[in-house]
N, C-alpha and C positions, 0 to 999 in steps of 0.2 A: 586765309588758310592758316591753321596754327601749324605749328612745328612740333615734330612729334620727337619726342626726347631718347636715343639711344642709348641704349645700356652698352659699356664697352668691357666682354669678358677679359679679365687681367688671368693670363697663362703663365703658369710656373716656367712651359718651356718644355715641359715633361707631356710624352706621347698617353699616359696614362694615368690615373690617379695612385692618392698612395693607399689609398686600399688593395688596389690591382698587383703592387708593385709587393707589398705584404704577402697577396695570395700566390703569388709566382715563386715567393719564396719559400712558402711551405710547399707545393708542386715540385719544386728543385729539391729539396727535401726529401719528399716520399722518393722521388726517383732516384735520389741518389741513396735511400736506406734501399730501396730494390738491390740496387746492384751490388752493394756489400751482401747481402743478403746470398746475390747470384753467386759470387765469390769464392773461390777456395774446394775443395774437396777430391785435388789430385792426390797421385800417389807421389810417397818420397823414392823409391822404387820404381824406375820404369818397367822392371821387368814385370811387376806385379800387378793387377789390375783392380781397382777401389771400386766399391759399389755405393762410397759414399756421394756420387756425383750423381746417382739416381734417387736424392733424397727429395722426403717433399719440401722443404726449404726451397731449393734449388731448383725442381721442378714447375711447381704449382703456386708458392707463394710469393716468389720472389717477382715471377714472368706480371701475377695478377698486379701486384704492389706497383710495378711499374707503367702498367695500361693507367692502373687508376692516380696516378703520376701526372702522367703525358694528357688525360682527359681534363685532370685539373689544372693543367697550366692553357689547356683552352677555353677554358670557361674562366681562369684569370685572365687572359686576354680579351674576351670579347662583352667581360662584366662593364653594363656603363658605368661611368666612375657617379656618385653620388652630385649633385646641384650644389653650392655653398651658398648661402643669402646673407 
């Protein structure tokens, strides 16, 4: 019977690659330009009432920016990391 030769994977130690570790970073990114984005548009004046908090900034673009945030840091996590040979 021969002996069949095992390959033994050497791990960094790290739960994911570093491409993964790359795209989580641009994912933290986009979510965190959302939220600046969400940011700001009170009044200096409580007595007075701002209609800048109904802007589409703040509304529509900022809410999308951060879905598509949150959906890229799960597709960074569940990307297989690349083979090395």
């Amino acid at each position: 019977m021969a002996k069949k030769s095992k390959e033994i994977k050497e791990t960094s130690g790290f739960a994911l690659g570093k491409e993964n570790y790359k795209l989580l970073a641009i994912g933290f990114a986009i979510i965190v330009l959302g939220f600046i984005l969400m940011a700001g548009g009170g009044s200096d004046d409580p007595n007075v009432f701002s209609e800048d908090i109904f802007s589409f900034r703040r509304i529509t673009l900022a809410p999308i920016l951060l879905f598509i945030g949150f959906v890229f840091e799960i597709y960074a996590i569940m990307k297989k990391p690349k083979e090395e040979q």
